[in-house]
C-alpha positions, -999 to 999 in steps of 0.1 A, spaced: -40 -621 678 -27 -632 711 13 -630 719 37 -635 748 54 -600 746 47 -579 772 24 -550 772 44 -518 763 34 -494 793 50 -466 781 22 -455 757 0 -430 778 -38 -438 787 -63 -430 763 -80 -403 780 -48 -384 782 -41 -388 746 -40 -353 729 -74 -344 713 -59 -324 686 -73 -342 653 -79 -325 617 -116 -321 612 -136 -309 581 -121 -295 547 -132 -263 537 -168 -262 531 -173 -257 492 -206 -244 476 -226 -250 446 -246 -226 425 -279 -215 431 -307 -215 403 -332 -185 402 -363 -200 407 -355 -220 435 -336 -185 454 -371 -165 441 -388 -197 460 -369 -193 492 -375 -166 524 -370 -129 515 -346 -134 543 -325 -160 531 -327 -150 500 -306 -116 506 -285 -133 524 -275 -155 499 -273 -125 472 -252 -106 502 -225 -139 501 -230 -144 534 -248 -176 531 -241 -203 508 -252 -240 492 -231 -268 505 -226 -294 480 -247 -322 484 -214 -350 494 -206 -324 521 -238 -319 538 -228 -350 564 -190 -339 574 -213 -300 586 -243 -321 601 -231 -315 641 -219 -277 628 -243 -253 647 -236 -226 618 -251 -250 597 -292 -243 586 -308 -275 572 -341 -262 553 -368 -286 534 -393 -279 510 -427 -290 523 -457 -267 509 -430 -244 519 -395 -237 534 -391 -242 568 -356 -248 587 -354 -286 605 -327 -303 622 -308 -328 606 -325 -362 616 -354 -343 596 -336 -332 568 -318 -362 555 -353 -378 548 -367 -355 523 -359 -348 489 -362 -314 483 -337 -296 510 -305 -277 512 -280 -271 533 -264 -234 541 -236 -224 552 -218 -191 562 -194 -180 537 -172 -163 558 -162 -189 582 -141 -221 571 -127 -247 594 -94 -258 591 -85 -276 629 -96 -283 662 -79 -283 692 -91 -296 721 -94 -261 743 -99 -236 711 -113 -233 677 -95 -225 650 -93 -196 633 -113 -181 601 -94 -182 571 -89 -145 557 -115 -130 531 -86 -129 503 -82 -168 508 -120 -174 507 -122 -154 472 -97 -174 456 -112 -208 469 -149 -194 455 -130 -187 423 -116 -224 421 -146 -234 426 -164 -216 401 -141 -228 371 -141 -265 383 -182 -267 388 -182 -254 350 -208 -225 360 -194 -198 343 -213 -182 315 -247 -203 322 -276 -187 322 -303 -183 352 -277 -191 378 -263 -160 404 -232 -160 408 -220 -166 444 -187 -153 445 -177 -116 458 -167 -90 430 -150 -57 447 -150 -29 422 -136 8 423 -156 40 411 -135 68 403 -157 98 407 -140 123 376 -149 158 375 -163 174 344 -155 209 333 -181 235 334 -182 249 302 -181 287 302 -202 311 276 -196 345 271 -221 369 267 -235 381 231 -255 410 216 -272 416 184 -292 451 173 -316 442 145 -335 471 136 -337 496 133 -314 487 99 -276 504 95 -281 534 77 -321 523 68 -346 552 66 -377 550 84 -411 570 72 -436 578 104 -468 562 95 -480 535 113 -460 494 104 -444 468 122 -417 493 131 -437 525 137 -468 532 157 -486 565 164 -475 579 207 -505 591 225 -510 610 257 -535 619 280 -543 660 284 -563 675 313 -588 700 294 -582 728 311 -614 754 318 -601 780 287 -591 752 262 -617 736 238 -615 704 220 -606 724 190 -580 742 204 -561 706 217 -564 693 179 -549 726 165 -520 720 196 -514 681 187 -524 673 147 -521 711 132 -554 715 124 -585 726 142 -609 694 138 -626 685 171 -631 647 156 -593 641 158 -594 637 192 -630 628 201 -621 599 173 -596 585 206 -620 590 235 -653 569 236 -680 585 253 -677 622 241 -686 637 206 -694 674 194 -728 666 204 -716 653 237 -681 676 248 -657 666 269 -660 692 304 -632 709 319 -608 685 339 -618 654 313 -585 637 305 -588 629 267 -558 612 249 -543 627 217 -524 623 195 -485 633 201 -463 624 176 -450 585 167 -424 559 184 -398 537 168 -393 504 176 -358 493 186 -354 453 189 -321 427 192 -315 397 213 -285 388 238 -271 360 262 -258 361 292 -269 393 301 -293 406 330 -303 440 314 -297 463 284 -285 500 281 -300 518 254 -290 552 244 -303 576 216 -298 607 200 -309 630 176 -341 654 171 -352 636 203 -327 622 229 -332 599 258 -318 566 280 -335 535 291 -319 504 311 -341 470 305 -343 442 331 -340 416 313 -352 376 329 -327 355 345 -321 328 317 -295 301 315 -263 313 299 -267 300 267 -299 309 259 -308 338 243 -333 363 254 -350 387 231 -360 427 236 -375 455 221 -382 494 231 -401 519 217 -394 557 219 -405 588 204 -391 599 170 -390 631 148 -379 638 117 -339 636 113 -306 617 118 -302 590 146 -277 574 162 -284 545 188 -256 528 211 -268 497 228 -244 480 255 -246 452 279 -221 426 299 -190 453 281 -204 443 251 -213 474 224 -234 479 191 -245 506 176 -265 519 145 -277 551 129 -311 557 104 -333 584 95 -365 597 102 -384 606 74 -420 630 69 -442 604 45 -453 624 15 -482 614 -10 -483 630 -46 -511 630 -66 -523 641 -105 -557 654 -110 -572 653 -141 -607 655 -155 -622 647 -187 -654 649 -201 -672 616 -218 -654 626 -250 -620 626 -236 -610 665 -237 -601 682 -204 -621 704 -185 -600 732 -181 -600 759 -151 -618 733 -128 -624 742 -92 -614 713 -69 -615 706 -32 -599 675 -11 -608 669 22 -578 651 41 -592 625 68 -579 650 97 -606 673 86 -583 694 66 -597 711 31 -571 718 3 -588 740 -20 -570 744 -64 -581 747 -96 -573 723 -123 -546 740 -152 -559 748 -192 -551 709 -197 -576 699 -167 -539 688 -146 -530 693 -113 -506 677 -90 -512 680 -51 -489 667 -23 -487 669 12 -481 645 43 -521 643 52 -531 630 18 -540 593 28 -569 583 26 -582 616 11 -616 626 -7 -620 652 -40 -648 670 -57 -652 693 -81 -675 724 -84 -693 725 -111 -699 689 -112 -725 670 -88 -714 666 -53 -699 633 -59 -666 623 -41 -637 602 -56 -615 581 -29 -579 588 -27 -561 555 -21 -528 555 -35 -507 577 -59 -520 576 -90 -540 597 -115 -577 602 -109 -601 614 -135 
């Protein structure tokens, strides 16, 4: 409309109007489904699970289409990134956008300034609750979560060390013949030019029986002797087993005394502190009182036993068919070192015969036919 007032000259020309105008709100973003992130670029897609890329809604794709931080990407047998005038066309599309840039104003000679990271985390929040996402499933959550992992040291636990002496038993006595707990020593003898085989069985078993000791070394026999400078193993005597456990330890100090005395330290494997590691020593044993200290890590047990001889007792007696004894009856056993005990039987046909060597041991009589009865076990033979 047309009018007679004048033209107000005062306002400034248009060109030299200021350019400072308020531009775009604050890009907001939607969520993302799985399968179309799993369809996207590897590239794209950790960018977007990195929050540094996000989904524009769909009514604020236009108000970011002249925004050169803006990617426009279609789906056309395949992402692929396109301009604008491309991407408004097709159906299948979507628009990212940086999330950690927002535009708030213009000016004409600067831009304006990001909006801090606090602000942006509190707008994704909003955003979050007025979309209704929360708590759907198959969506990724696009907003930034900062957490805080307090690192608290545990305690080493600490174990002390331990020790345990099993056997020889407190106060136990222990006969030498061969068990779980006693075996027979051996060692090896140089046979000297003026010693005979006989000679080193007298030395080591008490009797003069060559087969004791050719009975330890193949190869060599009465029929076959062993020449001077042979070294034959015998027979020397028997060895006791000493056995415990312990934790924590690296070795074990074992002390005994008695009718034989001696020291021993055992290296024991490096194990972790609570497990427990077991040992066991032999050494050689006679007749009589012991007393055995064991120590390790400060720790001390001790224990004390005795040695004892093994003796076998026997009764002899002999009958004839009718069941009356044959008195006055001349007897022989032959012990299995080679040793002959020589008796007659009593006026009842009785005798009783002990001795250490009696294992195993044969008997005959004189006047009957050269017929041997075994000796097994205590008990009375007829």
């Amino acid at each position: 409309m047309l009018t007679k007032d004048p033209v107000n000259d005062n306002h400034a020309h248009f060109l030299e109007q200021s350019e400072e105008t308020t531009v775009k709100n604050s890009p907001s973003f939607r969520e993302l489904s799985r399968s179309l992130l799993y369809s996207l670029p590897k590239s794209v897609q950790k960018k977007i699970q990195d929050n540094l890329l996000g989904i524009l809604d769909a009514h604020q794709v236009s108000q970011f289409r002249d925004d050169k931080r803006c990617q426009f990407w279609i789906n056309q047998n395949g992402w692929k990134r396109v301009p604008y005038s491309q991407f408004r066309h097709v159906y299948s599309r979507i628009a990212l956008y940086p999330k950690s840039a927002t535009i708030s104003k213009i000016h004409s000679s600067e831009a304006a300034s990001n909006a801090t990271s606090a602000d942006l985390r509190d707008q994704q929040a909003r955003l979050l609750h007025s979309n209704g996402f929360e708590g759907q499933p198959n969506r990724i959550d696009q907003h930034i979560t900062y957490t805080r992992r307090v690192i608290r040291p545990t305690a080493t636990q600490q174990f002390q060390p331990t020790l345990a002496l099993y056997k020889p038993v407190a106060n136990s006595k222990v006969e030498l013949k061969v068990s779980h707990q006693v075996r027979q020593n051996f060692t090896t003898h140089v046979l000297q030019a003026s010693e005979t085989v006989e000679m080193l069985a007298q030395q080591y078993t008490g009797y003069k029986n060559a087969n004791l000791i050719y009975d330890y070394n193949l190869g060599f026999s009465r029929a076959k002797p062993a020449p001077a400078g042979t070294g034959l193993i015998v027979p020397n005597g028997w060895k006791l087993n000493i056995e415990g456990s312990c934790s924590n330890c690296r070795s074990i100090d074992i002390v005994w005394q008695g009718p034989t005395s001696g020291q021993i330290t055992l290296q024991l494997e490096k194990k972790r502190p609570d497990e427990i590691s077991f040992w066991q020593h032999y050494f050689v044993v006679k007749p009589g009182v012991y007393a055995v200290t064991v120590t390790a890590s400060g720790l001390v047990e001790t224990t004390s036993f005795t040695v004892l001889q093994p003796t076998q007792e026997y009764e002899i007696e002999l009958l004839d068919q009718a069941g009356n004894p044959q008195a006055n009856m001349g007897y022989k056993i032959r012990l299995r070192n080679g040793h002959v005990v020589s008796g007659v039987l009593d006026s009842k046909g009785y005798a009783h015969v002990s001795g250490p060597d009696f294992e195993n041991a044969k008997i005959s009589f004189h006047e009957l036919d050269d017929k041997d009865w075994q000796v097994a076990s205590p008990s009375r033979n007829e």
